[in-house]
N, C-alpha and C positions, 0 to 999 in steps of 0.2 A: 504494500500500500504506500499512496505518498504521504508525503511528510504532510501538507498542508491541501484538508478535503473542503470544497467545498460544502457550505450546510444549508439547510434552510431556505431561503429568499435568496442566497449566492446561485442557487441552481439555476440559469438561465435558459436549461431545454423544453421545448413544448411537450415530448413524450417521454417517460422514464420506467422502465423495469422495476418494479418496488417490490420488495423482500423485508419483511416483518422482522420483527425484535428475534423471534423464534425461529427466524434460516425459513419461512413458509414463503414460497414466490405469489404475491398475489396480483402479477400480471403487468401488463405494461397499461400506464394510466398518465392521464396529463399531471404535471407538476403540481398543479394549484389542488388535485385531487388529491394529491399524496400529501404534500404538505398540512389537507386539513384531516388526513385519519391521523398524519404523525402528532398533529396538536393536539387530538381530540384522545389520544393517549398520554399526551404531557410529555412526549417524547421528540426529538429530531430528525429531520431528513438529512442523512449523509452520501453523495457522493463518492461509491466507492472502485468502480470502472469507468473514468470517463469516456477511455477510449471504447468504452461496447456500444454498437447500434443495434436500439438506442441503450445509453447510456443505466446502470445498473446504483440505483440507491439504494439504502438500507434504511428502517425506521428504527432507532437506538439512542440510548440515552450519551451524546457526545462528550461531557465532560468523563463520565466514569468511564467512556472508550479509551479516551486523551491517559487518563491518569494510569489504568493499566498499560496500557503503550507504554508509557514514560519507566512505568515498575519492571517493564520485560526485559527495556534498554537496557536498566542501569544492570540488571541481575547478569546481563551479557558481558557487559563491558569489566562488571567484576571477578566474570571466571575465565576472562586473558592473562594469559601468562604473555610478560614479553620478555624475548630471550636475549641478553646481550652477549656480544665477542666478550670474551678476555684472553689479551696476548699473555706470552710467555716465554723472553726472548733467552735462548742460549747461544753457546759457541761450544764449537766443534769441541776442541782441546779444554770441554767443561771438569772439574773434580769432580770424584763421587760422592762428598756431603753437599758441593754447591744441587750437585745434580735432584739430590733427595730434595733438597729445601726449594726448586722448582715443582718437582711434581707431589710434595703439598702442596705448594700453592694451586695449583693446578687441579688438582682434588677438592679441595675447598670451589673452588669457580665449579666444579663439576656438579657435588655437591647442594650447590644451589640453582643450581639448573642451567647454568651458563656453558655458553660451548667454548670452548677452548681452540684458542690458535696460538698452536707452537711454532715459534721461529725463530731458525739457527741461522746466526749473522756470521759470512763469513767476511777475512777479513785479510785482502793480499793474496799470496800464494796460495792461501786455505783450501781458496774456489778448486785447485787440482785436485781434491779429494773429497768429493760430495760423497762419496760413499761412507767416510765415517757421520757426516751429517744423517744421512739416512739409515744408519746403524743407532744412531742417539734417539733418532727420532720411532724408530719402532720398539726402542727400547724404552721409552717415555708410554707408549701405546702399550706396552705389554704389561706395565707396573700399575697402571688405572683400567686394564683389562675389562674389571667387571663392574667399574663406574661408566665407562664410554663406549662408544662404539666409534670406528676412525669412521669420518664422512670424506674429508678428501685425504687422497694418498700422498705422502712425499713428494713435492714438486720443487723443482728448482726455478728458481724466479729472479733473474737476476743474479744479484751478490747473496740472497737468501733462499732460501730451501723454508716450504711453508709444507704443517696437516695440522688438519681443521678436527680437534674431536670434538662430538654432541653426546650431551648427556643420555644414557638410558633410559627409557620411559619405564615409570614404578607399575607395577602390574597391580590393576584395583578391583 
């Protein structure tokens, strides 16, 4: 439906489809005949296909339409999850306690739902050996194994070598 229905006196068609509070079609009738069963229940004529020939109103109470609408939105907009990057930059010739204390952090971003981009920066002659880059980097994939799943593989980019991992979905 649109955002903004015409109602009432806004309906400017000679002949309109009208459909009761209760989903009943009771036929195509001129405007001014709908408008006065919809008043003669205290209720509103709502435009709600403009495009049907002819045109398709409803007889409905509009504000408590408007506010459930509004209740449906918000309840939508509150069970999005948005997922941000979090980088996680190494180099090749990393230690192995530097290395641990990346993939905590790494873990943590996983952990909260965030997808992780690890990126080995190489740096000079480094670039001749992507292969220990890509050795680091599946070896960062195998230590969060059953927090992530890898979405992109090892790629070399440049002077950097990038993989994307996203969190696992919780089984509910």
């Amino acid at each position: 439906m649109s955002r903004d229905h015409r109602i009432n006196e806004n309906i400017r068609v000679k002949e309109i489809r009208v459909v009761d509070e209760d989903g009943k079609q009771l036929g195509v009738l001129s405007a001014r005949e709908a408008l006065k069963l919809a008043e003669e229940k205290q209720l509103d004529l709502v435009e709600i296909a403009p495009q049907a020939k002819p045109p398709v109103c409803r007889i409905m109470d509009y504000g408590k339409f408007k506010f459930e609408q509004g209740k449906r939105e918000k309840e939508a907009r509150k069970n999005q999850r948005i997922i941000n990057v979090k980088e996680v930059k190494l180099r090749p010739n990393i230690d192995d306690h530097d290395f641990d204390v990346k993939a905590k952090n790494a873990i943590r971003f996983l952990k909260d739902g965030d997808k992780v981009k690890l990126t080995i920066m190489f740096r000079g002659r480094q670039i001749v050996h992507p292969d220990l880059g890509k050795n680091l980097l599946l070896r960062m994939a195998e230590q969060v194994a059953e927090l992530a799943n890898v979405e992109r593989q090892p790629k070399l980019e440049g002077k950097n070598m990038i993989m994307i991992l996203a969190p696992k979905q919780q089984q509910e």
